[in-house]
C-alpha positions in Angstrom: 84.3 73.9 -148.4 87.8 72.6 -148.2 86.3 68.7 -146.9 87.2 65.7 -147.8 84.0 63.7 -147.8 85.5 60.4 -146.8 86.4 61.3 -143.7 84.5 60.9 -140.5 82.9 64.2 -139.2 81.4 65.0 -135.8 79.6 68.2 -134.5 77.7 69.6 -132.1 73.6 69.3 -133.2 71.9 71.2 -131.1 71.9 75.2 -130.6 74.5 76.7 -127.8 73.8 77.0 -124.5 72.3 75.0 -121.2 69.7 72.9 -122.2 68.1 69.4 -120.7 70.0 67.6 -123.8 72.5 68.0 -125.9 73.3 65.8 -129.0 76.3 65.3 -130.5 76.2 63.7 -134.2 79.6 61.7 -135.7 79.2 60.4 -139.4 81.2 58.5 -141.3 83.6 54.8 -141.8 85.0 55.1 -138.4 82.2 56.4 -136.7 81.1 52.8 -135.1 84.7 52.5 -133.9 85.3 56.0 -132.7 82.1 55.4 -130.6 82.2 51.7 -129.2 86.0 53.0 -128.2 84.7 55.6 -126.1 81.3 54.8 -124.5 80.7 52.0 -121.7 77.4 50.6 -121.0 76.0 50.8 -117.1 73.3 48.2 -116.2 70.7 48.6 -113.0 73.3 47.7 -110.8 75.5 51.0 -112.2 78.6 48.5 -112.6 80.3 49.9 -115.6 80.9 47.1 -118.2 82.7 47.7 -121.7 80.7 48.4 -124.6 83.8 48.0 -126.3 84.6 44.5 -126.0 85.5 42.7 -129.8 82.3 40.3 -130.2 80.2 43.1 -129.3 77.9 44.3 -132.2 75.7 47.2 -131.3 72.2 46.8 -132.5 70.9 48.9 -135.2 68.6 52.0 -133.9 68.8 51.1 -130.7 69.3 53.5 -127.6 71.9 52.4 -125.0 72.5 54.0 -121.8 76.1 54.2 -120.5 78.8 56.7 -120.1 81.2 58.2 -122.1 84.7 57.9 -121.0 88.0 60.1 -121.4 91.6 58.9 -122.4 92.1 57.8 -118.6 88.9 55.6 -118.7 87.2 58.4 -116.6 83.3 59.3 -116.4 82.8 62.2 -118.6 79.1 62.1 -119.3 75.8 60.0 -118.3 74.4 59.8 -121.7 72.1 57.3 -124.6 73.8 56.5 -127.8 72.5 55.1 -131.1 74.2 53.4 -133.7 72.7 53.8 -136.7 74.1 52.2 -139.8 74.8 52.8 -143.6 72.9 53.6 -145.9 69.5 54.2 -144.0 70.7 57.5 -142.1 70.7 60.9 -142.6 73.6 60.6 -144.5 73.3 57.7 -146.0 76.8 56.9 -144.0 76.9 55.4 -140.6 75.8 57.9 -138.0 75.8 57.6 -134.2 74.2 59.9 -132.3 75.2 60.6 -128.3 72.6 62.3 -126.4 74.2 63.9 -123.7 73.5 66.6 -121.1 73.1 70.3 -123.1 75.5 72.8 -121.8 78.5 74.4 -123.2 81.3 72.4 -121.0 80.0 68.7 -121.5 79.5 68.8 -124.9 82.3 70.4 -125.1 83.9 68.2 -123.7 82.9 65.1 -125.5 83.4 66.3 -129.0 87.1 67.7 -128.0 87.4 64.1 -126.8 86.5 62.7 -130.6 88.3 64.7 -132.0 91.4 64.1 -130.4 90.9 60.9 -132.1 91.2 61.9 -135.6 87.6 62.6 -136.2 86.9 66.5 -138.3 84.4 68.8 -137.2 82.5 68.7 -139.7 81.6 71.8 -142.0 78.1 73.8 -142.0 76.0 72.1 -143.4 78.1 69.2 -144.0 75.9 66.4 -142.8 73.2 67.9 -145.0 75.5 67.8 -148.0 76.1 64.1 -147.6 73.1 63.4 -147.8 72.5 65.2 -151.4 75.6 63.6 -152.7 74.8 59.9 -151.3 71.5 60.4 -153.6 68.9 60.5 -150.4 67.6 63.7 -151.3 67.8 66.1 -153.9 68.8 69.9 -153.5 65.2 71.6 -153.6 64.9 68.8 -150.3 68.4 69.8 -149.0 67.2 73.8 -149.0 63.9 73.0 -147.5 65.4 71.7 -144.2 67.2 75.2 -143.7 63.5 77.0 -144.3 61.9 74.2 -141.5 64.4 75.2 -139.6 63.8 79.3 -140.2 60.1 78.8 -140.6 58.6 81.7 -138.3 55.0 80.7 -139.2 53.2 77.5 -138.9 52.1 78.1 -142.5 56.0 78.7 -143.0 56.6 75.4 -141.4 53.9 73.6 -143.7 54.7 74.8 -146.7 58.4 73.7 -145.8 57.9 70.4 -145.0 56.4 70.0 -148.5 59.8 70.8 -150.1 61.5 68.2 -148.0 58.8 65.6 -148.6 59.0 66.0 -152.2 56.2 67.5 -153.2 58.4 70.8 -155.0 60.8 68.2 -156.4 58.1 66.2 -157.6 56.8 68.8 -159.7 60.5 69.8 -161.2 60.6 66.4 -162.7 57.2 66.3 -164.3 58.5 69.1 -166.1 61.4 68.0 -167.0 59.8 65.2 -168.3 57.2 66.7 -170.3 60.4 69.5 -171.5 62.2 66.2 -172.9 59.3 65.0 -174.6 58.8 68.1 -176.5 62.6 68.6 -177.4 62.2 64.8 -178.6 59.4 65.4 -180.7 61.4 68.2 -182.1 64.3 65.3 -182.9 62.4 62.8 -184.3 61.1 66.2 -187.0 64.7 66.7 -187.6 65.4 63.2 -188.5 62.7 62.8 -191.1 62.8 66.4 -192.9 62.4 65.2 -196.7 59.4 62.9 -195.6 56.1 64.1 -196.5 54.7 62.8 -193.4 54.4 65.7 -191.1 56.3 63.8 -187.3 55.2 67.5 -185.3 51.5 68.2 -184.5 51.9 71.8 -184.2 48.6 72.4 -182.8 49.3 69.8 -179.8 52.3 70.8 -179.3 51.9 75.0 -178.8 49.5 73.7 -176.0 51.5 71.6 -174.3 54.4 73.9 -174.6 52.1 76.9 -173.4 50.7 74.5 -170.8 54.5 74.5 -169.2 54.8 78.1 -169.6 51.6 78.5 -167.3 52.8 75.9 -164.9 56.3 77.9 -164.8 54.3 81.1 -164.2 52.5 79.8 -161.1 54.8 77.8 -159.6 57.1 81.2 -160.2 54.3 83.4 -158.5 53.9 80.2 -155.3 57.4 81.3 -154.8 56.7 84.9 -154.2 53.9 84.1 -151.5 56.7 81.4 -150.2 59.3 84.1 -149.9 56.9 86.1 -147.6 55.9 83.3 -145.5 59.5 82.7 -144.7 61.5 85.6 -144.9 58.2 88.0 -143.5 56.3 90.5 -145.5 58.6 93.8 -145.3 56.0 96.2 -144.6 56.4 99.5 -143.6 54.1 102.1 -141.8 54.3 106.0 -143.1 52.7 108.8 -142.6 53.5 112.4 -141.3 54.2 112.8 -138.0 52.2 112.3 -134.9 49.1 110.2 -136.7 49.9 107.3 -134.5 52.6 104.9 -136.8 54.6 103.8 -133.5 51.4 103.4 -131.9 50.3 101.2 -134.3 53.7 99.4 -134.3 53.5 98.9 -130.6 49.9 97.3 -131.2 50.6 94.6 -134.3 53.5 93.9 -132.0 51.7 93.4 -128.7 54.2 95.3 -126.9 55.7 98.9 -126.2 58.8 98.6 -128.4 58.2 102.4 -130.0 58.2 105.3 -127.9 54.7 107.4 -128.2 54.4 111.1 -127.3 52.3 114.1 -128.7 55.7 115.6 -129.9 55.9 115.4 -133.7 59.3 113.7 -134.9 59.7 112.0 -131.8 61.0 108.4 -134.0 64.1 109.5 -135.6 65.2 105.6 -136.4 63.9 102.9 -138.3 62.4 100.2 -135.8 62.1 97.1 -136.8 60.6 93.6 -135.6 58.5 90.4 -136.9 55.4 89.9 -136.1 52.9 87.7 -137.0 49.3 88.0 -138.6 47.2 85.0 -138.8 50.4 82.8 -139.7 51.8 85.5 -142.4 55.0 86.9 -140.8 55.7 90.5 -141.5 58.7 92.4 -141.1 57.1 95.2 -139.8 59.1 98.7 -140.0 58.2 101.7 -138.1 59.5 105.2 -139.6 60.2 108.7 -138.6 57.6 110.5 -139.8 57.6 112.5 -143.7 57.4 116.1 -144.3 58.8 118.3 -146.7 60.8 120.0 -143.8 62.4 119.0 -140.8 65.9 119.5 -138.4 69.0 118.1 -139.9 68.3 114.7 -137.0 64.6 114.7 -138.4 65.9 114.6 -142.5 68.2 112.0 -142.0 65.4 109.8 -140.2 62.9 110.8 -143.1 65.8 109.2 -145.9 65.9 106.0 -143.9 62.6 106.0 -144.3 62.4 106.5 -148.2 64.8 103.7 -148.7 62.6 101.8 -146.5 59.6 102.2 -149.0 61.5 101.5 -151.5 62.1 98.0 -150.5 58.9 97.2 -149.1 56.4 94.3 -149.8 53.4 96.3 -148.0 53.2 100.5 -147.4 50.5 101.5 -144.4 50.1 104.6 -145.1 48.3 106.2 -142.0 46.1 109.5 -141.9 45.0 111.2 -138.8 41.2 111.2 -139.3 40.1 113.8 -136.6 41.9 116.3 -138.8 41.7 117.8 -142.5 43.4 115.9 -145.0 46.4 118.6 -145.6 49.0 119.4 -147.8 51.7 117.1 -145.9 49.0 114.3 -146.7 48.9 114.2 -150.3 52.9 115.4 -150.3 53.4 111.8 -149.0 50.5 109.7 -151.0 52.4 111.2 -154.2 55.7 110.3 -153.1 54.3 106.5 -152.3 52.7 106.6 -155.4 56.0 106.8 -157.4 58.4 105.1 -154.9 56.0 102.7 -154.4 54.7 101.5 -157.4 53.7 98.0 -158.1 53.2 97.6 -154.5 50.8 96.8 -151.9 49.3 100.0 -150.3 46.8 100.0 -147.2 45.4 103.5 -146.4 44.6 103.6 -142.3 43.0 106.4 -141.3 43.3 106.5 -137.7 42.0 108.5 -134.3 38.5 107.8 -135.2 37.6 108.1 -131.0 38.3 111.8 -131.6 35.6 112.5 -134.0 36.3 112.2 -138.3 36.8 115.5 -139.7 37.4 114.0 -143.3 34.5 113.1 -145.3 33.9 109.9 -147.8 34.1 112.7 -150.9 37.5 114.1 -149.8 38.5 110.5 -149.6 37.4 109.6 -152.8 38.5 113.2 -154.4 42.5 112.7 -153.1 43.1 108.5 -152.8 41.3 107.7 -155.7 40.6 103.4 -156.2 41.1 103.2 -152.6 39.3 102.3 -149.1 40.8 104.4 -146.3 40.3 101.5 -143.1 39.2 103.2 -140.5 40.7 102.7 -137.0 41.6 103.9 -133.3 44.7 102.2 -132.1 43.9 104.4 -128.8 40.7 102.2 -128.7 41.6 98.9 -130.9 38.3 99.9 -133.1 38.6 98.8 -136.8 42.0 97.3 -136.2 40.9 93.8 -137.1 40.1 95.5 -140.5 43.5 95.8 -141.5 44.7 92.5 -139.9 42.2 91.2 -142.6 43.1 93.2 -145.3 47.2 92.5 -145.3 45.5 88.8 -145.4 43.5 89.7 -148.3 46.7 91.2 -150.1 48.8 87.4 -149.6 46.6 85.5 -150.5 44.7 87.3 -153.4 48.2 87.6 -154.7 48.4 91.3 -154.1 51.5 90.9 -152.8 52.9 88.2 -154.9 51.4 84.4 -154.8 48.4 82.7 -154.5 47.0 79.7 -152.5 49.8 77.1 -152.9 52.5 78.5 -151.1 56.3 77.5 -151.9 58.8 78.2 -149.5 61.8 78.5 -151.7 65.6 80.2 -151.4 66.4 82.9 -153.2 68.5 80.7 -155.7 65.6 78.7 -156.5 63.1 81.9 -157.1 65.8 83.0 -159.3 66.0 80.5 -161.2 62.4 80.0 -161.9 62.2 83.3 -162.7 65.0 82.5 -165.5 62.9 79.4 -166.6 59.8 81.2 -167.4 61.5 83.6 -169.5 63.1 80.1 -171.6 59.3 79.2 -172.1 58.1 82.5 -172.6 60.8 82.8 -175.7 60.1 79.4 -176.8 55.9 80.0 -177.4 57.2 83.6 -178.8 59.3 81.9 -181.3 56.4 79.1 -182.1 53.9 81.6 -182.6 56.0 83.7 -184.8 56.6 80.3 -186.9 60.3 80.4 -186.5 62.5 76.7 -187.1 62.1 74.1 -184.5 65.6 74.7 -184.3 65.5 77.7 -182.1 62.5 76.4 -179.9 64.5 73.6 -179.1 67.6 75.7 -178.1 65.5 77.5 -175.5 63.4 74.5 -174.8 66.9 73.3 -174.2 67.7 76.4 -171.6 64.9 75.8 -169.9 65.6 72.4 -168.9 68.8 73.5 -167.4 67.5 75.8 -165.0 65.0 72.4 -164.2 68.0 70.7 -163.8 69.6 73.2 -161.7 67.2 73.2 -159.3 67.6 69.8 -158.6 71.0 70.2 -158.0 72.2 68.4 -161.6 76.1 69.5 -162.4 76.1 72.3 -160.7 79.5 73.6 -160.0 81.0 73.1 -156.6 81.4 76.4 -155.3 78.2 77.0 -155.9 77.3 73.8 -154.0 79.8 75.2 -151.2 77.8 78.4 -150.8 74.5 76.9 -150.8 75.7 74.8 -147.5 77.6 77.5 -146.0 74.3 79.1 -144.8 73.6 76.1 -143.2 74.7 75.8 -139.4 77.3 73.1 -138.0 75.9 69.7 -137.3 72.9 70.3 -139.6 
């Protein structure tokens, strides 16, 4: 960002388009005077009187009804407008906030109007920013309120709003703390080395230091459930043609999106749409269906669709029950077995209504270690079996997780990642009695990825990017 962050910024806060309000947000040391210059207040008689007036001092957090005015004195908008001063804002900066009508054209109009006073639209993610620099929160809080405001689950939302109360930063701290305490410990050693007195208890202190190594490990694993819950489990439904994948697509999505017909290789394209089970979003991808031959159309829908498993969270892998399991079958369940290792994998066996044809021992015999669900999406039988089971895979950790959620940005999971690793060294290098010397240098890595989190001396294009994914007026 190219900002200068004493200046006064203004932007539009609400999304685009008509809407029954509209708010526009101005931040900064002129932002009182930009706004008592330009707003008049109306009583119950309409009159218009001057807000503007010199011994007029706007209360704090109040709402005052009036209209804004142009350069000619002229009604622009019927609006409320709050003055809110330092440092108890958003910002931490004096804010006023003008509630106007939403729409395109008059809120348009009103922050063309500010500007033309010297005000800068502000940056995305600018307001935000200013509030991690002022000190009012810290970055782990400053990413949260992007995932409240992409949160497509109400377990998505929760697990959010815990970031921006704290409750993730919270945690960062305690183990900073406990980090400096062991590096400390590992001074005070150094200090005293001809002393017979031994200043480490090296018992005590491999526990605490594996203790932070576990707490790293689930807070790292939190983050993978977190990343589902925001960004939507990427699952993908396979199988050869005609077993009923779009059919299945069109049902988990409550709506005929995929086109269904009895001709095999009828979806050529990857289609793809969110939907939501029980509060876990899922990215749900329907693909052309796999077989070891095809038309040149047909191949080229069947890679997408490798490259789809690839990346996925969750494979459905769907059989057509009221036939033998073939060749084509157990073509694809070998091919998901290596593309898809080390993830989840739900076997559906489907068209139940028509009669099974496959038998418990050919089930066992070809899928061994798993349960084939089995389902009619013609009928809706059984499917409430695999809405359970893609539960049963977030929040057993099948998927990545377990109970306590944390919806985190990919920056964040990285880094975590990073810091179990500094832990993981340190206890390899205690256990293998190695100097206190080189624990403490990657006790000492460790902290800085802590640190990072938090938003400690981190460079400013880093800081830059991190806000540009925000959205203006946020």
């Amino acid at each position: 960002m190219s900002e200068n962050l004493d200046d006064t910024i203004v932007a539009v806060s609400t999304p685009p388009g008509e809407g029954g309000i509209g708010i526009v947000r101005m931040s900064g040391p002129d932002a009182f005077t930009i706004a008592r210059g330009i707003f008049a207040r109306a009583r119950k008689n309409k009159k218009i009187i001057r807000i503007c007036e010199e011994n007029f001092v706007p209360q704090k957090r109040r709402l005052y009804y009036g209209y804004i005015l142009n350069e000619a004195g002229r009604e622009m908008d019927e609006v409320l407008i709050s003055f809110m001063p330092a440092p108890y804002t958003y910002t931490c900066e004096d804010v006023v906030e003008i509630n106007a009508h939403g729409g395109i054209i008059p809120l348009g109009n009103i922050l063309n109007l500010i500007m033309g006073m010297g005000v800068r639209l502000a940056e995305p993610g600018e307001f935000t920013k200013r509030a991690f620099i002022n000190g009012r929160i810290d970055l782990v809080q400053a990413e949260s309120v992007l995932a409240v405001i992409n949160a497509k689950t109400s377990q998505g939302l929760q697990s959010s709003l815990l970031g921006l109360k704290g409750y993730l930063s919270r945690e960062i701290k305690e183990m900073s703390d406990e980090l400096l305490s062991l590096r400390a410990a590992i001074e005070a050693d150094s200090d005293f080395p001809l002393e017979d007195v031994e200043m480490v208890d090296y018992g005590l202190f491999r526990e605490r230091l594996a203790n932070l190594r576990d707490k790293a490990a689930s807070m790292h694993r939190r983050s993978k459930k977190g990343r589902i819950l925001q960004d939507g489990l990427q699952t993908v439904i396979v199988g050869k043609p005609n077993v009923g994948k779009s059919s299945l697509y069109n049902y988990l999505l409550k709506e005929e999106r995929a086109i269904v017909t009895n001709i095999p290789g009828t979806t050529r394209d990857l289609l793809t749409d969110y939907v939501n089970i029980n509060g876990v979003p899922l990215k749900l991808v329907d693909t052309a269906g796999l077989r070891r031959d095809g038309e040149e159309v047909e191949k080229i829908g069947m890679e997408y669709s490798r490259k789809a498993i690839t990346t996925a969270d969750l494979i459905i892998f769907m059989l057509d029950l009221s036939a033998a399991v073939d060749e084509e079958d157990m073509w694809i369940f070998k091919n998901l077995s290596h593309n898809g290792k080390g993830k989840g994998l739900i076997i559906v066996g489907n068209k139940i209504d028509r009669g099974i044809k496959v038998t418990e021992e050919v089930i066992e015999r070809n899928f061994p270690g798993y349960g084939v669900i089995k389902t009619s999406v013609a009928t809706g039988k059984g499917l409430d079996k695999l809405e359970q089971a893609i539960m049963d895979m977030v929040f057993t950790g099948q998927t990545g997780g377990d109970e306590g959620a944390l919806v985190m940005a990919a920056r964040q999971g990285a880094l975590i990642e990073k810091l179990v690793s500094g832990l993981e060294d340190a206890v390899t290098s205690l256990n293998n009695n190695l100097p206190l010397d080189l624990v403490s240098i990657d006790l000492q890595q460790a902290y800085g990825q802590l640190q990072n989190l938090l938003g400690e001396e981190l460079p400013a294009d880093t800081l830059d990017y991190i806000f540009s994914n925000f959205c203006i007026g946020k």
